[in-house]
C-alpha positions as CSV (number, residue, x, y, z in Angstrom):
1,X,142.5,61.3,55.6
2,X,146.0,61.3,57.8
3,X,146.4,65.0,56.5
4,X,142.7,66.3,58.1
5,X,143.4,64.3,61.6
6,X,146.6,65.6,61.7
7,X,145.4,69.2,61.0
8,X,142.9,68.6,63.8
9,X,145.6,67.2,66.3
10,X,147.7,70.4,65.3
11,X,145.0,73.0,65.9
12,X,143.4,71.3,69.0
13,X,146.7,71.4,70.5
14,X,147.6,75.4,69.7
15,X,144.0,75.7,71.5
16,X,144.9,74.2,74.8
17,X,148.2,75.3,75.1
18,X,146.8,79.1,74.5
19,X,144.3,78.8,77.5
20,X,147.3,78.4,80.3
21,X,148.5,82.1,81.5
22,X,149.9,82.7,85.0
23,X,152.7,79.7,84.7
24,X,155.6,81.1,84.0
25,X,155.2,84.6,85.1
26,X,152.5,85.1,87.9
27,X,150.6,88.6,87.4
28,X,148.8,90.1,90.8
29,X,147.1,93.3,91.8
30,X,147.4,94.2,95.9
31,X,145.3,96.8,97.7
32,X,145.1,99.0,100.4
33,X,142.3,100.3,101.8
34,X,142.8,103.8,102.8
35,X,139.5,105.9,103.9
36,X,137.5,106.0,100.6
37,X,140.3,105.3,98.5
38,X,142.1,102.1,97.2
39,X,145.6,102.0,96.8
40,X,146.4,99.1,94.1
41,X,149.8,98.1,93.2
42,X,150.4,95.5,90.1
43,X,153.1,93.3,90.5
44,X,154.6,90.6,88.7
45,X,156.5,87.5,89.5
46,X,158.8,85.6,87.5
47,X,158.6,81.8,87.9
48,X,161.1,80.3,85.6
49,X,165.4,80.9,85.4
50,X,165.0,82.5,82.5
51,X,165.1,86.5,81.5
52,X,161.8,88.2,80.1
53,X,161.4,91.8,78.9
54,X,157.6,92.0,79.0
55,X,154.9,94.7,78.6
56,X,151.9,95.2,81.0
57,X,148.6,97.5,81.1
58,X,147.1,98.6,83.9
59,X,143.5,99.3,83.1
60,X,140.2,100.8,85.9
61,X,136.6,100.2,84.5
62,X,134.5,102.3,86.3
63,X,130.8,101.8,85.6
64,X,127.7,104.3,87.0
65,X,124.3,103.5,87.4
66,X,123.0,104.7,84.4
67,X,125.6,102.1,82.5
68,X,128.0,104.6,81.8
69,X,131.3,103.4,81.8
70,X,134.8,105.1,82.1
71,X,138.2,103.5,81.5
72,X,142.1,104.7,82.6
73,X,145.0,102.8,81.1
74,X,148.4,102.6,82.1
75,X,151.0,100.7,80.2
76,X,154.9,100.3,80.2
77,X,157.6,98.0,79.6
78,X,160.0,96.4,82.4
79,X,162.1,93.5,82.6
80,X,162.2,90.6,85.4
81,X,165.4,88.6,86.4
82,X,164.9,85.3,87.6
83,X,163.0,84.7,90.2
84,X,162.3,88.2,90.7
85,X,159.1,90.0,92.2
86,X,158.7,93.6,90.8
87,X,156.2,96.2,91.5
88,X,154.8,97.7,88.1
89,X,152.4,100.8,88.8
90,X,151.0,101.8,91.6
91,X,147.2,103.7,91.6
92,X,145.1,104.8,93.8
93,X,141.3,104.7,93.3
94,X,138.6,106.4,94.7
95,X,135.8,104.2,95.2
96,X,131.6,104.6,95.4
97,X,129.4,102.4,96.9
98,X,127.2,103.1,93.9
99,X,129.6,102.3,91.1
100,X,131.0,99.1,89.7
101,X,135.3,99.2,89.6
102,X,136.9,96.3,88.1
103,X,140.9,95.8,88.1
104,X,142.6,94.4,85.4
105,X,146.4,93.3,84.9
106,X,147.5,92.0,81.7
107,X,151.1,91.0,81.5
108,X,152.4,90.6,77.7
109,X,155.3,88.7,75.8
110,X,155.4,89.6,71.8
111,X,151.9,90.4,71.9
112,X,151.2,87.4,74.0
113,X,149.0,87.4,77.0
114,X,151.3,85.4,79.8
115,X,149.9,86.7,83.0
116,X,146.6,88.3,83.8
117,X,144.8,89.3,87.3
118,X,141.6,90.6,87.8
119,X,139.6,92.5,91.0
120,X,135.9,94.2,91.4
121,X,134.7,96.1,94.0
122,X,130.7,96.7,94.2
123,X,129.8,93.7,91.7
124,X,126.4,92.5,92.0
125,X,125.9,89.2,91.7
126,X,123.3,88.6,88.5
127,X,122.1,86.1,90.4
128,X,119.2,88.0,92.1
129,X,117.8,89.3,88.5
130,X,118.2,85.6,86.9
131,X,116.0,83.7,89.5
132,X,112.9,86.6,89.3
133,X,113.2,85.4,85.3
134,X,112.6,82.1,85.6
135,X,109.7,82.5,88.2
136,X,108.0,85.0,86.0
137,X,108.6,82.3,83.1
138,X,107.2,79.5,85.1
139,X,104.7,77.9,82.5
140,X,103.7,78.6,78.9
141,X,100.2,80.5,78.3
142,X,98.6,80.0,75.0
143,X,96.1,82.1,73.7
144,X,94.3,82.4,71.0
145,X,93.6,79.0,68.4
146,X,96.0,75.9,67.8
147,X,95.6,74.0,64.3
148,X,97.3,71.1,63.0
């Protein structure tokens, strides 16, 4: 019986600990607007007085109308002194009023997701679509004969 609550103690704790990202190195994407194009910039701050050679990826979704959905990825290895505030990449992105962009910077140790930021331009709130479905589904129509 000790050996099962301990097993439990053991993996609710790896579960927690693996939700915190952004403590000790802070990962976040800047823009500039410039005309019809974005200018992003990834950066990356380290928090802590320690040394870290870290990965990152860049990645642009793009998504159309008609749910089509392109991705470009850019990835690369840097180190961070500490206390120090690097720029990673820099990209600029072209942006429609008609299609969905989402920024995302993920900042890796080992394999190990550490930082992460996130940005969309042009997302529709779901919002709108989910209310029209539940006053269509207002009430429950039965047709047709009930037996017990």
């Amino acid at each position: 019986m000790k050996a099962v609550v301990y097993v439990l103690i053991v993996m609710v704790y790896q579960f927690s600990i693996a939700q915190y990202t952004n403590t000790e190195v802070v990962a976040k994407i800047k823009t500039t607007t410039i005309d019809d194009s974005v200018m992003v910039i990834g950066t990356a701050i380290n928090t802590t007085e320690v040394y870290k050679s870290l990965t990152y990826v860049l990645s642009v979704f793009k998504t159309d109308n008609n749910a089509n959905i392109s991705k470009n990825k850019q990835e690369g290895r840097f180190t961070l002194e500490a206390n120090e505030n690097k720029e990673l990449v820099a990209n600029a992105i072209t942006i429609d009023e008609d299609t969905k962009t989402v920024v995302l910077l993920l900042i890796y140790e080992e394999d190990k997701i550490i930082a992460k930021d996130r940005i969309a331009f042009n997302e529709k709130n779901n919002e709108e679509t989910k209310t029209q479905e539940e006053s269509s589904n207002d009430g429950v129509i039965l047709t047709g004969i009930v037996l017990d």
